[in-house]
N, C-alpha and C positions, 0 to 999 in steps of 0.2 A: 623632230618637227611635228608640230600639232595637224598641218594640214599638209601633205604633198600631191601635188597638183597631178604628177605622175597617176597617181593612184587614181585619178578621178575620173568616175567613167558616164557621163551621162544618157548610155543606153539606148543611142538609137535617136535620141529626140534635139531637136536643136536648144544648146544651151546658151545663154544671154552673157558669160561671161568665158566659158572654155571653150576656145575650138575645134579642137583635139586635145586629149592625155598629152599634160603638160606644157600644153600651149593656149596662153591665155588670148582673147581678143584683144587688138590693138590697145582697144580703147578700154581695157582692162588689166592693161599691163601692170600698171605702177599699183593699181589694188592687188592683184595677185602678188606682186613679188611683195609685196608689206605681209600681209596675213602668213603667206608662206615661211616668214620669220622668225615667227611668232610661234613661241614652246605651250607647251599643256596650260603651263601656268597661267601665261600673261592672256594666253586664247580664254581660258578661265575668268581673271580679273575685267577683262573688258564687257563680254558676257554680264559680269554682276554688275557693274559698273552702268551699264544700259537699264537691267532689271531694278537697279535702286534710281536710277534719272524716273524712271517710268512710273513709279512708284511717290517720289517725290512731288515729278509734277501734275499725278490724281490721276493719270489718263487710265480710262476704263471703257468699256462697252459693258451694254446691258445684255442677258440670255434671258430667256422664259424658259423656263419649265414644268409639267406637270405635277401642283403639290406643293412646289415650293415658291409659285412664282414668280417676280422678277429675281434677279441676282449680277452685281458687280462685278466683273473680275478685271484683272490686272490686264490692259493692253499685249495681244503676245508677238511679237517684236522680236525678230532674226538682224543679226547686227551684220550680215555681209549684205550689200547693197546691189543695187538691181542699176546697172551700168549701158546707157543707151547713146552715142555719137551723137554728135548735131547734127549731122552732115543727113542722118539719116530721121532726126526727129523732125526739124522741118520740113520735110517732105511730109510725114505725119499731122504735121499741127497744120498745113495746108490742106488736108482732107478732111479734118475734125471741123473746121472753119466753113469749109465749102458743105459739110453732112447739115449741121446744123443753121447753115441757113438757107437751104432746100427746104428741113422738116419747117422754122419757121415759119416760110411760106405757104408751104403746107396746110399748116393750123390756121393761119389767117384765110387762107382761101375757105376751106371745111366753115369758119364760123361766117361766111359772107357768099362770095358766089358758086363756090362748088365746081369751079371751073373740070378740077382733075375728078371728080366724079364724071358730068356730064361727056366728056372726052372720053369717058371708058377705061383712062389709063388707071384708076384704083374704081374696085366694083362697088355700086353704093351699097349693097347690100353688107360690106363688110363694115363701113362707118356707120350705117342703121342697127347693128346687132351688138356693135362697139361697146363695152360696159364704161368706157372713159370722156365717148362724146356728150357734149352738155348744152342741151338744146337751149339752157337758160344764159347759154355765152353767144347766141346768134346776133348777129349786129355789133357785138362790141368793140372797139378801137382801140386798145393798148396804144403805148408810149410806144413809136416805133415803129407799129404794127409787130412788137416782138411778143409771144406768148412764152415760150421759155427761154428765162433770162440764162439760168443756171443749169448746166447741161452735163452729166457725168457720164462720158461714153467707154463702153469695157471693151479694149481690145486683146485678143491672142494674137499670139505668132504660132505656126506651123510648124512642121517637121523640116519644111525647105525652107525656114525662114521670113514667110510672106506673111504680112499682118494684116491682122480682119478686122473688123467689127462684130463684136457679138451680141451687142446688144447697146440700144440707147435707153438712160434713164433721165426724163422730160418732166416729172412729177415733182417731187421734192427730194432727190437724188442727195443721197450722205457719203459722208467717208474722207471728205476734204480736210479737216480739223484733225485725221490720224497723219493726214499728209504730212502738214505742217507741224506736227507734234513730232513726226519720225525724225523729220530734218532735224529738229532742234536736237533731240536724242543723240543724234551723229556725230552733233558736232559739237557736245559736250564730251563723249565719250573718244572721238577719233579725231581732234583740233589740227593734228599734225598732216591726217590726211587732206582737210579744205585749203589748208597751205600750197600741198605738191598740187593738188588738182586742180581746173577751171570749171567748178561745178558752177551749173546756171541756177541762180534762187527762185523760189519758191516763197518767201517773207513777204510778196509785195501781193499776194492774193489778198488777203483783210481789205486792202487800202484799194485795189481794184473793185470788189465785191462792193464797197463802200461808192466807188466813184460810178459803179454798175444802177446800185439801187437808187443812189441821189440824183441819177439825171433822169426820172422816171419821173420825178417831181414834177407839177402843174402848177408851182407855187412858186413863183420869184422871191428866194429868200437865199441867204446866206449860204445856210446849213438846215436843209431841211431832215423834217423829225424822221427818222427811218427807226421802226423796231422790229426784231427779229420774234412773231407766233409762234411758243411752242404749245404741245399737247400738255407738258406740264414735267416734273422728273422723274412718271413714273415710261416714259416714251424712251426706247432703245436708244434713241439718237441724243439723248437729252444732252450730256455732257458734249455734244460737236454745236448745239444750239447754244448752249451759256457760253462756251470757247468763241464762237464766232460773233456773240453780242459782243463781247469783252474786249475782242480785238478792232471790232469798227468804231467802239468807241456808241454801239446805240443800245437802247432799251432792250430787256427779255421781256416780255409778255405775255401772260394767256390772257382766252378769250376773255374773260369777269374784265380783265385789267381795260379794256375797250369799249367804247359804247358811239353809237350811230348817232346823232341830234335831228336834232328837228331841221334842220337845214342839210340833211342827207352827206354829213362832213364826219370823219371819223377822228373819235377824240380818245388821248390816253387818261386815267385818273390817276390823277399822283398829290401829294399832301398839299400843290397852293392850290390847287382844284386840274378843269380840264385842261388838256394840253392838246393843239393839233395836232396832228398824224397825217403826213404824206404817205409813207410809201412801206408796204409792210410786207418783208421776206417772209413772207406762211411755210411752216415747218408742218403744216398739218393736212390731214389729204381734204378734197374737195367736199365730198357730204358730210364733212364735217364744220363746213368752213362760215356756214349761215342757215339756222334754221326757219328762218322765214323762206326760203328758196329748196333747200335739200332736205335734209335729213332734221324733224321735228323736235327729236329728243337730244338734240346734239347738245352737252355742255362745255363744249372746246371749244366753238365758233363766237360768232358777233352776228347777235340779228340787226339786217341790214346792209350787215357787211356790201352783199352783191349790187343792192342800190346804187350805194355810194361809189363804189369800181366803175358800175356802168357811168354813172353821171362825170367819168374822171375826177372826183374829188379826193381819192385815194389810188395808189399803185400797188398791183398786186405781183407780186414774185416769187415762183414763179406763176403766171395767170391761170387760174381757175378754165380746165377743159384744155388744159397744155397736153394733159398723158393720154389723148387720145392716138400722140405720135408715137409715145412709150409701148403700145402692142406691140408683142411679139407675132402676132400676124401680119400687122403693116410696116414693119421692121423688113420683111422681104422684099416688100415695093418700095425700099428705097433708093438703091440706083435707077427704079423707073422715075421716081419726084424727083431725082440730082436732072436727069436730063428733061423732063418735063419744065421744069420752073429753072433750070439757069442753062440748061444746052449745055452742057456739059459731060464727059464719063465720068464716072465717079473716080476718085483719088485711091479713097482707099475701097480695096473689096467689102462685101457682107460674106458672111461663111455660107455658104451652097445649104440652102432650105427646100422642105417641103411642103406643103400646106395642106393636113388634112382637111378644109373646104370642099377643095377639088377631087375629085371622084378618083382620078387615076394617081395622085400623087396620094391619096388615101391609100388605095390596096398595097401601094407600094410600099409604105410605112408598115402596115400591118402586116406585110408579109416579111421585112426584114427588122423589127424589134429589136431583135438581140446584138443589132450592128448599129443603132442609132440612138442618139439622144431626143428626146422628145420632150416639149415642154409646155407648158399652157401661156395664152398668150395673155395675161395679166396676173401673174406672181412675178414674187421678186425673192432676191436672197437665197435663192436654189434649191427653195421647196415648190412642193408641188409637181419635179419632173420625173422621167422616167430615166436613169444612165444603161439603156441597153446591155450594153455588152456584159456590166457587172448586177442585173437584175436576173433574179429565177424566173424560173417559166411560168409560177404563179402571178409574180406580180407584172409580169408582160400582159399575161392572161385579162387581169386586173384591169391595164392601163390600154387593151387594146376596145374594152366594154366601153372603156371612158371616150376613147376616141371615138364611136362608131354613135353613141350618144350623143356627143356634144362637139361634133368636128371641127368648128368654126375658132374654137377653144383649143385646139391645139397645131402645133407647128414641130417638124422634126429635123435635124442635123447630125450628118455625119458625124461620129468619135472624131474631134480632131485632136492630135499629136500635141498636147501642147508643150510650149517650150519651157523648158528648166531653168533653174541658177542654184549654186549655191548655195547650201544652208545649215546648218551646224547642228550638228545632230552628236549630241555629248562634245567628245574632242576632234571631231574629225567635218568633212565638209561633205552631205552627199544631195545630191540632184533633188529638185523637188518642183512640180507645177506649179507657175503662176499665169496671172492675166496683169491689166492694167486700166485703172480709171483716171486717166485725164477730167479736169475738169474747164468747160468754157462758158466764159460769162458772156453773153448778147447784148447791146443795145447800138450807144451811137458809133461806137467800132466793138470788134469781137478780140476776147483776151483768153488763151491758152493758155494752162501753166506747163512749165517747163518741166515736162514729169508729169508722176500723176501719182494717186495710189497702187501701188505695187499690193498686190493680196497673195497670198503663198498658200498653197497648199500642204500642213505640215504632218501630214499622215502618208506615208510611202504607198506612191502610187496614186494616191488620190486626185482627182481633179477638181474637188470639190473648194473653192477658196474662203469661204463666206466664214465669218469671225464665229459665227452662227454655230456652225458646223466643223468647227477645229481648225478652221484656217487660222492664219496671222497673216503678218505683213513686213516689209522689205523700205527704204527709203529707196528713191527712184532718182538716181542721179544723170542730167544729163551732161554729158562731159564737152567741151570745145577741142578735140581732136577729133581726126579722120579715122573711124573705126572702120572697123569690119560686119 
């Protein structure tokens, strides 16, 4: 047998699909006993089978590197799946729902009366130094009052099974488009499995996102014009921006392709001349987004663009001065905003933070380094931090200058345990770290997918997931039985 389950030991950490050697979870059963089946060979075939879908249907991500560039490569893609109960997802997707319409609130207050500043419960001094707040969004009134429509929140699970929040991304948050690429992969490759199981889909995101952006619309019509701003195909994300035009059925655009008029309405160019433009998914970050407003030299934006948002003649999504929720500093005031703005405890935890700001939670950082994760409170993609435990005493040395410099700038967290699953490693199956991005779209009700992106860590030990940095990814099934 190619994989026996006997054999399988996930070391200590909680695993997503074994719950002891040889005993799989409930709600993993009928996947284990299949795989378990299954000789070198057919473990082999399936494997390629996945690698040539992948291959087939273009899916790729961009890397950078120094010298050479951008550079393509092939999607990398673990064919045993990351298996989650209902019974325990919604519970989940009732905390992701409740998170992000706290930060909402949030954001709308910060651009109008500051309520949670002047109360004291978030310090102004921390939205004053904020590198995300945008004083040129003060007064404005979204559709809604919703600032981020699109919301990709990364959760862990622990060593005892309890799932956190690691981090919210408010900005223009990616990875949705491997979601739905994985699924499809699955279920080309393992048809027989969507048979025995009651997986919950995933397909109806396009057409949500679509029904997300078009009631954003100020314009009684039909089918208003909705197109998806990219920075252009040389942008990491590019192929999840073509994918998700293609699937709403609306325009790709850069900035050239738009132009502002004289009546402050935004218009697309296309061969019978202009066309209006309601509502535009921006893929691109904020100072780049109008240089009449931000950033001068910007050739990705639309001068004007901010005008016409402000005057409601166009919808922006997600809105411009959204990622000031996205800090990883104000990331740890957010069970104080859940009960502040809805009276509430929060559903789901945040992971036990530090804030170098603060003077005493400072020394305490610096004096235990080498037991903590430390990160800067505006990167993304898992550059920029420090992983303790596996960093030398130089670059502690290094990252402890950086904090004592720039405090405000950074935030730390305990090494948590993360949980494992299966993952195929030549012929055999063995543990490896992942997390989870769920994605929730906002407006006149809120839509969860059922699942999320599943990111794997596929370098032994690591907990690093990012596609960036030798991660891959997993399809996230949630299943309609009573797990464990």
């Amino acid at each position: 047998m190619a994989i026996d389950w006997r054999q399988y030991q996930a070391e200590g950490f909680f695993d997503e699909l074994i719950a002891s050697p040889g005993k799989p979870r409930h709600a993993a059963g009928e996947l284990c006993r299949f795989l378990g089946a299954l000789n070198d060979q057919e473990l082999a075939h399936y494997r390629s089978a996945a690698e040539l879908a992948i291959r087939t249907m273009g899916i790729t991500f961009t890397v950078y590197s120094e010298g050479d560039g951008s550079i393509d490569r092939a999607w990398p893609f673990d064919v045993v799946p990351r298996i989650i109960a209902r019974s325990e997802w919604e519970q989940i997707e009732r905390g992701l729902k409740q998170r992000v319409q706290a930060l909402n609130l949030f954001i709308d207050d910060l651009y109008h009366r500051q309520r949670i500043l002047k109360d004291g419960v978030v310090p102004r001094e921390l939205i004053a130094n904020s590198r995300d707040f945008r004083e040129q969004c003060m007064g404005i009134n979204p559709p809604h009052g919703i600032w981020a429509h699109i919301c990709g929140s990364d959760l862990v699970r622990d060593k005892d099974g309890t799932v956190y929040v690691l981090e919210d991304n408010l900005r223009v948050p990616s990875g949705v488009s491997y979601m739905l690429e994985n699924r499809q992969v699955m279920k080309r490759v393992f048809p027989d499995l969507f048979e025995n199981y009651s997986i919950l889909p995933v397909d109806d995101y396009p057409a949500q996102l679509f029904d997300c952006l078009s009631a954003l619309s100020r314009r009684r019509s039909k089918r208003p014009e909705v197109v998806v701003l990219t920075p252009g195909i040389y942008n990491s994300a590019y192929f999840e921006h073509a994918y998700l035009a293609q699937q709403m059925g609306a325009e790709l655009v850069e900035g050239s392709d738009l132009v502002v008029g004289d009546d402050d309405c935004v218009y697309m160019r296309t061969i019978e001349g202009l066309s209006r433009v309601d509502v535009i998914y921006r893929r691109i970050d904020d100072l780049f987004l109008d240089p009449e407003v931000f950033r001068e030299d910007s050739q990705l934006g639309v001068p004007g663009l901010m005008r016409a948002w402000r005057k409601g003649n166009v919808a922006l999504a997600n809105a411009p001065g959204s990622g000031v929720a996205d800090d990883k500093v104000i990331y740890t005031y957010v069970p104080k905003i859940i009960r502040y703005y809805l009276d509430q405890d929060p559903i789901l935890p945040n992971v036990p933070s530090y804030l170098c700001v603060n003077k005493d939670e400072r020394e305490y950082v610096l004096a235990n380094l080498d037991k903590l994760v430390v990160k800067p409170a505006n990167e993304s993609g898992g550059y920029g931090m420090l992983i303790g435990p596996a960093a030398s005493r130089k670059e502690r040395e290094a990252f402890a200058d950086l904090i004592r410099r720039q405090p405000r700038n950074y935030m730390a967290q305990p090494m948590l345990s993360l949980s494992t699953a299966p993952t195929l490693i030549d012929s055999h199956a063995e543990p490896r770290h992942l997390d989870l991005r769920p994605f929730i779209l906002s407006g006149k009700k809120t839509y969860v997918t059922t699942g999320g992106l599943t990111r794997v860590a596929l370098r032994k030990g690591s907990t690093v997931v990012n596609s960036s940095q030798g991660g891959g990814s997993k399809d996230t099934w949630i299943v309609d039985v009573e797990g464990n």
